[in-house]
N, C-alpha and C positions, 0 to 999 in steps of 0.2 A: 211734482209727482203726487198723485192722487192714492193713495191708501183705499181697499176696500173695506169694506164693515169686517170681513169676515180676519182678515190682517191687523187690523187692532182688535181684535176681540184678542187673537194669539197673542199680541204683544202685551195688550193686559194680563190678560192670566200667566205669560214669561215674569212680566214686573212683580206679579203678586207673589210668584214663585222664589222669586228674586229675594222680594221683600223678608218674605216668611224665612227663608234660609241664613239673611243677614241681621233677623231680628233673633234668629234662633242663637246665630255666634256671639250677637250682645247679651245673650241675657247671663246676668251676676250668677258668679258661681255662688254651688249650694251647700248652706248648714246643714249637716248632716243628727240628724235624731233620732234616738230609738224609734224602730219600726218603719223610718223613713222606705217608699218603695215608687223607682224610679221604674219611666216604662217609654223611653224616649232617652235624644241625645243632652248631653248632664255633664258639665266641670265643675268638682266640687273644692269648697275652699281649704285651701291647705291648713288643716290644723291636727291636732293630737285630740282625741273623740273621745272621752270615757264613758261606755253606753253598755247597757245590757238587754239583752235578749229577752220582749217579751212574750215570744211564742212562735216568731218566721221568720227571723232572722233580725239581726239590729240593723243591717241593710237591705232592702229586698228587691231584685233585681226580675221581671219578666218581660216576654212583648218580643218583636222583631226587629232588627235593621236598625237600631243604633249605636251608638259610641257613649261610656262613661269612662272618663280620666279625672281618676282621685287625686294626679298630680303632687302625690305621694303624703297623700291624709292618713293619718293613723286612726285607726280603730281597732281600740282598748275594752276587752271583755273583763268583767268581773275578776280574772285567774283563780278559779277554782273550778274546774273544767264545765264550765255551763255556757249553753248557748252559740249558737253561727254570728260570727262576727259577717261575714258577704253570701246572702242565701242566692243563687240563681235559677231561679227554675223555671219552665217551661219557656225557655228562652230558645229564637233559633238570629242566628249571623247576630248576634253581641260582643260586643268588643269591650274588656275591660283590662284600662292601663293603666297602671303604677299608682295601685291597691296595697296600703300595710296595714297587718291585719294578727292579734297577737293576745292573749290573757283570755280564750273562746274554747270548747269544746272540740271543734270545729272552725279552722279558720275561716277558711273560703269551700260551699258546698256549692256543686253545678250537677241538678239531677234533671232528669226529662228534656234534655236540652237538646239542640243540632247545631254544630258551628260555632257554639259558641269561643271565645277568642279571650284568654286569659294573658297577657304579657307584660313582663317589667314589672310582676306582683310581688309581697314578700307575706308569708304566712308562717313564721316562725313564734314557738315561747307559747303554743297553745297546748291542750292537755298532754301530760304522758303520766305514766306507770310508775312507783317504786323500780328502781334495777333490781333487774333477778326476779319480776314476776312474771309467771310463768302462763301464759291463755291456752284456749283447745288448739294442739296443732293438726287434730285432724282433716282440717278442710273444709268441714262441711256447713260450715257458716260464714258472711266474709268478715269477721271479726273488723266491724266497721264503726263499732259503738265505742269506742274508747279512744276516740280523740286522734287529733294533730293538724297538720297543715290543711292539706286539701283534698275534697273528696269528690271525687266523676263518679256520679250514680246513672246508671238506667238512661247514657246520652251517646252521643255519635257523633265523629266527625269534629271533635272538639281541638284547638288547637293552645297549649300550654310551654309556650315560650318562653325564654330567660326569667322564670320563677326560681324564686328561693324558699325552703320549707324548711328549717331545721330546730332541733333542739327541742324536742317533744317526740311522742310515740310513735306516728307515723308521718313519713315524710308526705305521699300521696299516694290515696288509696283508691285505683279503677275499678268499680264494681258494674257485674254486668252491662258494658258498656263496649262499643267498637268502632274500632276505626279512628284513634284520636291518635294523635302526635304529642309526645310530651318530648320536647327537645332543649340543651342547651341552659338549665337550669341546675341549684345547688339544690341539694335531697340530702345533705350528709347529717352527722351527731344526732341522729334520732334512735329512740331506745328502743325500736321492734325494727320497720321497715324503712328502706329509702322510698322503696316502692312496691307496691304491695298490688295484685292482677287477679280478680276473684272472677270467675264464669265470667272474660272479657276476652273477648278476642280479636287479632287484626289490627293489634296495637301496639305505636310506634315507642321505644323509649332511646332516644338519641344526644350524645354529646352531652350525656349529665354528667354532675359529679354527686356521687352518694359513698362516703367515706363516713369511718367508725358508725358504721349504724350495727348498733351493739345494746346491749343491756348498760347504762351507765352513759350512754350518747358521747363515747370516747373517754372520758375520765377513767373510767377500771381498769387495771391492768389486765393481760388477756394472754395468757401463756397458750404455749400452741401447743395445748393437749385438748382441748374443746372447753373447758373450766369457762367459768362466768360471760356464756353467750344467751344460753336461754333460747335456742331457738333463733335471733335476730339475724336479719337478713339486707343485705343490700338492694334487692332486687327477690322478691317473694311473689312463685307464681303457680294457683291451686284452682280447684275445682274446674276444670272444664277451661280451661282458658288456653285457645291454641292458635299457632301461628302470630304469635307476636312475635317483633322485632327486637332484640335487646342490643345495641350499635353502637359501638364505642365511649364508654361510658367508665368513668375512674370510677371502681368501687372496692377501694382496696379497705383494708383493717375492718373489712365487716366481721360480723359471725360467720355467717356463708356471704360469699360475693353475689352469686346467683345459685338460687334454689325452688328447681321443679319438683312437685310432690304429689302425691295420689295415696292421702292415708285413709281414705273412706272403705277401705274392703274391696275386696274380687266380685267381679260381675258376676261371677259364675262361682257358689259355693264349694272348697276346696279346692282349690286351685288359690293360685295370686294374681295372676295376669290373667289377660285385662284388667285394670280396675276398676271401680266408678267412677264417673268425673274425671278423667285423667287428662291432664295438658297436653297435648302434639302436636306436633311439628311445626316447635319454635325455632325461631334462631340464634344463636346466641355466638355475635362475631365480632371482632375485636375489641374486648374492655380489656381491664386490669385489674382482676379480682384477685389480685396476689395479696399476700399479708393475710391470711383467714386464720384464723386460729383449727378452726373445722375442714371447713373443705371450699376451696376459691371460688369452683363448681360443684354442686350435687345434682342430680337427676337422676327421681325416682321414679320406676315403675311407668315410664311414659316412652309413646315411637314417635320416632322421625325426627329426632332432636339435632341441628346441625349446630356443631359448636368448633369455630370457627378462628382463628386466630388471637383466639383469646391468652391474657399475661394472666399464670396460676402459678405461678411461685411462692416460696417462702410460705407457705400453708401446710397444714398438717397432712391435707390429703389433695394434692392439684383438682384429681377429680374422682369423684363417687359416682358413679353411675350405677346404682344397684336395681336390678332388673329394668334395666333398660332393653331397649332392643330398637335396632337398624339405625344407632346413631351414626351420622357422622363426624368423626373427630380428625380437623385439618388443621393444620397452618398453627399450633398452639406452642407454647412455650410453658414447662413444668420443670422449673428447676429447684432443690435446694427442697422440694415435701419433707416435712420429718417421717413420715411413716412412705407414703407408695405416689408418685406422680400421679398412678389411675390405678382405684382398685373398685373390681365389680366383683359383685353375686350374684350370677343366675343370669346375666343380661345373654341376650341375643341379638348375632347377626350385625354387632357392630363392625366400622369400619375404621379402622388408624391410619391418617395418612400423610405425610409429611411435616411431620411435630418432633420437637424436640424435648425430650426426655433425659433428665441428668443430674449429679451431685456433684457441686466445685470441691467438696474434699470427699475422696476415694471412698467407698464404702461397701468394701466389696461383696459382702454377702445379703445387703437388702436389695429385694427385686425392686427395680423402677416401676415394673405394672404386676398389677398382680388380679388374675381373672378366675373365681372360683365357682364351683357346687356349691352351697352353704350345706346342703344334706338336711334339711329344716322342711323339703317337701320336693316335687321331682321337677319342677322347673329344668329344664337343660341348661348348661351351658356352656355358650357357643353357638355356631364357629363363630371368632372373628377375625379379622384379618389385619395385617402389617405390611405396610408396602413405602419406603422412602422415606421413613421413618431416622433420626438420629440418637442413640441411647450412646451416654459416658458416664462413667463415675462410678459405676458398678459393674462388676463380675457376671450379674443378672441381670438379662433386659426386662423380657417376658416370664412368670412363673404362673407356671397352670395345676389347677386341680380342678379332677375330673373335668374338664375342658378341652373342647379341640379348637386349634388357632390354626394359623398358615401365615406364613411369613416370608418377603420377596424383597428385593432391592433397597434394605436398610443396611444401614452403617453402625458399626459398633466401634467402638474404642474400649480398648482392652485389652491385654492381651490374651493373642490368638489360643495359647494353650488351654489358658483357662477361664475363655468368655463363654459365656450363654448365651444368645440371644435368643433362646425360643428352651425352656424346659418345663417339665411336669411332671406327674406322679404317673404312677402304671395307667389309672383310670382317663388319663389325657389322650389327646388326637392330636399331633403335632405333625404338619408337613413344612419343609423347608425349602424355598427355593434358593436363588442368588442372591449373598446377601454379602457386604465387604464388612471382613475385620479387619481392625488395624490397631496399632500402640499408639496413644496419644501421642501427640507431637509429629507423629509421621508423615502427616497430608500437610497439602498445600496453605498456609499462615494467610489470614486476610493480612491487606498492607492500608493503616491507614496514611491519608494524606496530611501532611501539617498542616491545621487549621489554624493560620497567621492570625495573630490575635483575636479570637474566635473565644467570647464569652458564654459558658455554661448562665441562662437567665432559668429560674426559678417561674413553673404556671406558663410554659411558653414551649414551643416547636425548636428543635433543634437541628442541622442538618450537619452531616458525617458523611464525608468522601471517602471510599474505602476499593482499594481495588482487591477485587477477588472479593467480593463481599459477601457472594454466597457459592458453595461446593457443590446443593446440589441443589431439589428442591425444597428444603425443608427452610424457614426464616433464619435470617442472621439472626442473633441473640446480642445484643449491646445492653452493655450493665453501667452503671456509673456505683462508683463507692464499692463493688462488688452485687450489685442489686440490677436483677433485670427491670429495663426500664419499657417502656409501652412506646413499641414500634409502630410509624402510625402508616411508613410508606417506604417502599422501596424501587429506587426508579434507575434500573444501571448500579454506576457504583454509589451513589445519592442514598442515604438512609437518613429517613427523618423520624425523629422518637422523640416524647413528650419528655421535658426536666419536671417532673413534679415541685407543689411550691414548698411539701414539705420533705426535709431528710430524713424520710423512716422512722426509726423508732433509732439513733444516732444524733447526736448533737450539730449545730450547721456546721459548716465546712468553708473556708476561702478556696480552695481548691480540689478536684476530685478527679480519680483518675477512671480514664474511660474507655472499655473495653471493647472489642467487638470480635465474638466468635462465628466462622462462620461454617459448624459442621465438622471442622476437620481440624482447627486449628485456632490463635486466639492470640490479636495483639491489643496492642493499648498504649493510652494518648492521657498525659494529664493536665487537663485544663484549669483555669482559674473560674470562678463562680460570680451571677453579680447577681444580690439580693436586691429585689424591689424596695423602694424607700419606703419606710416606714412600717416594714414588715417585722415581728416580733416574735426574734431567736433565740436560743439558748446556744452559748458555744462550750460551756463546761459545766459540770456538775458533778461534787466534789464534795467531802468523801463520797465514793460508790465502790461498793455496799456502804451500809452507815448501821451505828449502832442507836438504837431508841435513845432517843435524848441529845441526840448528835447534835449540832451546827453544820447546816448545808452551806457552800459557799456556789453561786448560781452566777457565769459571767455570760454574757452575748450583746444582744441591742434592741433597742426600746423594750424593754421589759417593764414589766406594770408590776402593780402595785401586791399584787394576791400570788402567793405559792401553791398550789390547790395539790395533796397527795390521796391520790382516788375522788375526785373529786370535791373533796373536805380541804377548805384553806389551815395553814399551820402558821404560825405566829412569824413575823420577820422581825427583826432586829435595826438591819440597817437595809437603805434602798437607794436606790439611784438606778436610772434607765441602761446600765451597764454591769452593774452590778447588785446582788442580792444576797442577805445573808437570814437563814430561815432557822429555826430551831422543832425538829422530830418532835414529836408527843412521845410522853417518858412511858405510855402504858399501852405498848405494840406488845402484841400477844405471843408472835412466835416469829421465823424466819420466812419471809412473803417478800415479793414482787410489789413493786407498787408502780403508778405511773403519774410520773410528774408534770405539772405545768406550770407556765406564766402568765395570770388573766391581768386584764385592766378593762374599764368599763364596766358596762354591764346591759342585757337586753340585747338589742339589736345593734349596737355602738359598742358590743363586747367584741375585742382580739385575746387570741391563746397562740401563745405559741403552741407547737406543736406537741406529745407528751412524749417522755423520757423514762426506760424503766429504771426503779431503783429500786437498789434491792434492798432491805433491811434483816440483819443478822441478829438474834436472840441467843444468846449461849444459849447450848442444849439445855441445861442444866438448871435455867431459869424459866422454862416453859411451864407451863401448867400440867398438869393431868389426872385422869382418872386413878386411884390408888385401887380401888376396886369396884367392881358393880356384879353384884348377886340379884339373882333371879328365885320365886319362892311363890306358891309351890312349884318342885318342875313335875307334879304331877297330878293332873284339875279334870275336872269336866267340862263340857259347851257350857259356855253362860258363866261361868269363875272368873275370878279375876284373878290375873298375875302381874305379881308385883316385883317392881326392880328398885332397888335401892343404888345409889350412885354414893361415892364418895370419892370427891374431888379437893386436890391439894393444890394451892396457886404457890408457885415456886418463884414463881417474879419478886423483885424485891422493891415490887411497887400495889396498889390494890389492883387487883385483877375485877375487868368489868364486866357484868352478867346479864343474862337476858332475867327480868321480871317471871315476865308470865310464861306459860298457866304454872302460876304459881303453884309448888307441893302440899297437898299431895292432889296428885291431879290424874283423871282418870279418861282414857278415852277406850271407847268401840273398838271392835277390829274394823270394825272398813274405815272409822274415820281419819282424816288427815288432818297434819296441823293447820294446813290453812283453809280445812273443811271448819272449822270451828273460829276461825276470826284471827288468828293466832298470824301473828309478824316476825318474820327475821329484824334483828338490827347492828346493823353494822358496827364492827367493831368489838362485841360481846361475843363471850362463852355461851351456849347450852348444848343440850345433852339432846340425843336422839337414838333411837330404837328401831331393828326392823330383823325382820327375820326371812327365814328362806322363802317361805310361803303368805304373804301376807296378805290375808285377804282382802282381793276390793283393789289390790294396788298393784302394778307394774312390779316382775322382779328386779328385783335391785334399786327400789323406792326407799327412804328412812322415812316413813311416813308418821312415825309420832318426838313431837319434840315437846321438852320440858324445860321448864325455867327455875329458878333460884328462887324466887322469892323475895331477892332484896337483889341490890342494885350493882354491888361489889364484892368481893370478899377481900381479906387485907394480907397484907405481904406474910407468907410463909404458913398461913392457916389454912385449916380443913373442914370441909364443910360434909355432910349428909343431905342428899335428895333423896327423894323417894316418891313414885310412880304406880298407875296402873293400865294394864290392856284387858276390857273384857273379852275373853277370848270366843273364839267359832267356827275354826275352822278342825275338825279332827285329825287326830296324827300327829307322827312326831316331829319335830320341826326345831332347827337350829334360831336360836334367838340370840343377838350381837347389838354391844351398845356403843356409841361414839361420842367424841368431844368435839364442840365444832367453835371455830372460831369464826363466826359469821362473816362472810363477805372474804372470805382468805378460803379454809380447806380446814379437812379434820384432823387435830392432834392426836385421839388418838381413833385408830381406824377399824373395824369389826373386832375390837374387844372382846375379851372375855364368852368369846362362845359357850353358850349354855344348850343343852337339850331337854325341850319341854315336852310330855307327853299329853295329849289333850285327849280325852275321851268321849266319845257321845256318851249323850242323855242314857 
């Protein structure tokens, strides 16, 4: 056979092609060094990198169409939040896998980009905040300078797969960016956001987990009254960012689970609605934002918000929608809110439709929803409507002020004489159509089926046979331990719902009983549990409460080496992977919550078990406090100073520990704040703070001046004298109240000693 010229020319240049592709697989993966900047396909050699940032990244990544796999290289920033540990930018179809990336500013940054392909990454342990500090939450910056995991700037079409981001300020922050996927990845323990959506829109967030993203990155205790959140969020989404997808995603024990917001002002002055920048018509369908302290859900001030079979239980408020308007609210589950399943102000035009709403113990005079006027400006509100809806456990379904609702083919449990489902005040609009009440217990009982050795696994799908599984349309509700679990699918009598890997805020369990209501009626099944190996429990903790100074006795499996209460390790005694004996710090200031845990390791080879509240008890009697605090002159001009004297008795019978600064006698502004002048909370310490009804420059109900002692303690049973000033500015009369705070806890003593001060102009 005769070959033409023109036929081995092809096959030359096939060979060369050939060549260059098989010398591109041989070539020796690469050391990696400050500034290195790859622009082509790249295996780097596995090592632990300690490199600093000299101005574009300690990695720098641009160019088209290749592959880099770090094959799980670490790279180590300085840790004191400086510098991009993996910069990518003006990158399109790049692909980078199993990147660890940790002690940076910024872990991994991908701005100007298209396509580009992040997976199998980890960007955890880079900057975060003090707990409890507080940023603008107005919106109108995308508060992107302060650190964490990973940041999407100014790209598209990015794809962010089985990434891990944790234990720092933000898990990953999309700024002005659209159309990316972030699916399938851990976002959780970060101290502001899981995930945070500034002016982005058309973007996917799927299959994450972002759990305790709180102030403290899980460690604080976190009572469900809103106390020690700070604003943090599991899912944070502002300025202009609409039509994203938020899809199935555990974000339970955050601040808020999910939170839409528009606090930049009314498009239109005096009015509130419209606002500027307002997020619409996202989605938000089946996560698990139950456990909030705040609210599982919030959406503010935004339309077309579909919020979809979402788990909002065990939170203070399931959902806030305050002036919302034309939400859709389906398929959700709000059981066990301490305050209202759903309460809005001023929204409009929303729609309820197939949700279950309820309290597992009776409470019969809080409303389940509650839909007001606020009377703060003339917003309407209303109508909104209920249609197949399930309300139990209250007397109240619906409570309306100034509000008109309308109400049809919902079910109520209660009894008939004296249920509500739809009431309000003279200024209401209420129409009723068909709607069934009944007495608990009445309707039809789901029936589950024996599941023949069928083990509850931990982190895994579940499936429950249930005949009669649902009454009408509204979700069966299946709880384990008494806790709604996250329903992922119902198929016939088939119910499949996620077993989380962790048991709540509860110690583990070998067995757990499992419930399934379906609407009408409510049976149960108790199964045995099988913990993943090597996964690290607590199964008792003991005493609970405890007195300062106690012996904890701590039993479960693999437990490590550190007891951490609020974060802060306390001394052990004895240890063994089953047992743990830990000994209280003798100088707990009052009666607080705390949240316990069990660490071993450390970094990214850190396990916790999960936290456990404990309470600690201070006889009354032994608390600290104020003996008195006077105020002098209470009668000045603009520009004077008023001065408050504090005296404080530590009644503990140990030295009571004080905040320093600003040392006495110390003086501030009226507009200034304490943390306008440099000034630090720390935990664990007394000081004093001040604020009055009017205080200029500050939000009402701000304590915007704090003072310190001056020294570091005072000793058991002594009394001490502070003394303070405010140059005042603001004219008129004005109530002035001073407090005892026990930082990182709540105030001992609380709007003391009210005084009235007259201030006079010039």
């Amino acid at each position: 056979m005769t070959l033409s010229m023109a036929t081995w020319v092809g096959l030359m240049v096939l060979c060369g092609i050939l060549g260059s592709a098989l010398n591109a697989e041989a070539k020796p993966p690469v050391t990696l060094t400050s500034g290195i900047h790859f622009t082509g396909n790249t295996v780097v050699r596995p090592a632990i990198y300690h490199l600093t940032d000299n101005g574009a990244g300690i990695v720098q990544v641009s160019g088209s169409d290749f592959t880099i796999d770090f094959q799980h290289a670490q790279i180590v920033g300085p840790g004191n939040s400086e510098g991009i540990g993996l910069h990518i930018t003006d990158a399109r179809n790049v692909t980078i896998k199993n990147a660890k990336v940790r002690g940076c500013l910024w872990g991994i940054v991908i701005e100007r980009s298209m396509g580009v392909k992040l997976l199998d990454c980890e960007s955890s342990h880079n900057a975060d905040l003090p707990p409890g500090t507080v940023i603008d939450e107005s919106g109108k910056e995308p508060e992107d300078n302060h650190g964490g995991g990973i940041l999407l700037r100014d790209s598209r079409r990015c794809l962010v797969q089985r990434c891990i981001a944790q234990y720092q300020w933000d898990g990953i922050d999309v700024i002005r960016s659209e159309e990316n996927v972030i699916e399938d990845g851990d976002y959780s323990y970060n101290g502001n956001w899981g995930i945070h959506l500034w002016n982005s829109s058309r973007n996917v967030f799927r299959r994450n987990r972002a759990i305790w993203c709180t102030t403290g990155s899980g460690t604080l205790y976190q009572a469900l009254t809103g106390w020690q959140t700070y604003d943090a969020q599991a899912v944070g989404i502002d300025h202009n960012s609409n039509e994203n997808l938020i899809e199935e995603n555990d974000l339970r024990f955050s601040g808020d689970g999910i939170f839409i917001r528009a606090n930049e002002g009314p498009i239109t002055p005096g009015t509130v609605v419209p606002p500027k920048n307002g997020s619409h018509r996202n989605i938000l369908r089946n996560n698990d934002c139950s456990f909030s302290p705040n609210n599982a859900i919030e959406v503010d001030l935004v339309d077309d918000t579909i919020i979809e079979g979402n788990n909002c239980s065990f939170s203070h408020y399931g959902m806030w929608l305050g002036y919302s308007r034309r939400c859709i609210v389906r398929n959700n589950i709000c059981i066990n809110d301490t305050a209202h399943a759903v309460e809005i102000e001023n929204g409009q035009g929303d729609v309820f439709e197939h949700n279950v709403f309820g309290f597992d113990t009776a409470n019969p005079e809080q409303a389940l929803v509650y839909l007001r006027q606020n009377a703060r400006d003339k917003t309407p509100s209303g109508p909104y409507t209920f249609r197949g809806n399930v309300f139990y456990g209250s007397g109240i379904g619906v409570l309306l002020k100034a509000t008109s609702a309308q109400a049809s083919g919902n079910t109520m449990l209660w009894d008939s004489a004296t249920a509500k489902l739809l009431t309000g005040d003279a200024a209401s609009k209420i129409t009723l159509g068909k709607n069934d009440i009944q007495a608990p217990g009445s309707g039809a009982a789901p029936e589950i089926v024996r599941q023949q050795g069928a083990l509850l696994t931990p982190n895994a799908l579940f499936t429950l046979h249930v005949r009669h599984a649902q009454a009408g349309k509204a979700p069966p509700v299946v709880a384990v331990a008494g806790v709604p679990v996250w329903v992922r699918k119902v198929e016939g009598d088939a119910i499949t719902f996620w077993m989380p890997a962790d048991f709540w805020l509860s110690p583990a369990q070998s067995e757990a009983t499992v419930s399934v209501f379906n609407g009408q009626g409510k049976s149960e099944i108790l199964l045995p549990l099988r913990w993943p190996e090597g996964q690290p429990r607590l199964e008792s903790l003991a005493p609970n409460p405890a007195r300062p100074g106690a012996l904890l006795t701590l039993t479960g499996a693999n437990l490590g080496n550190r007891v951490l209460l609020n974060g802060k390790p306390i001394p052990i005694l004895e240890s063994s992977p089953t047992k743990l004996i830990a000994r209280l710090p003798e100088d707990m200031l009052m009666t607080t919550h705390y949240n316990l845990l069990v660490e071993s390791g450390a970094g990214d080879q850190r396990k916790r078990t999960w936290p456990l509240p404990l309470t600690v008890q201070v006889p009354p009697g032994q608390i600290p406090h104020l003996v008195s605090a006077t105020f002098s002159p209470t009668r000045l001009q603009v520009g004077e100073l008023l001065t408050v004297t504090f005296v404080l008795r530590n009644n503990l019978p140990y030295p009571a520990p004080l905040l320093v600064d600003p040392k006495p006698p110390y003086t501030y502004e009226e507009k200034q704040a304490w943390y306008d002048v440099g000034i630090a909370e720390k935990a664990g310490t007394l000081h004093l703070r001040v604020t009055s009804d009017h205080p200029a420059g500050h939000q009402s109900g701000e304590w915007p001046w704090m003072f310190g002692f001056g020294q570091p303690t005072l000793a058991a049973g002594e009394t001490m004298t502070v003394t303070g000033s405010i140059r005042v500015e603001t004219p008129g009369e004005h109530v002035f109240r001073v407090g005892l705070v026990a930082t990182g806890s709540r105030f001992l003593d609380d709007n003391a000693f009210p005084t009235k001060i007259t201030v006079l102009p010039h």
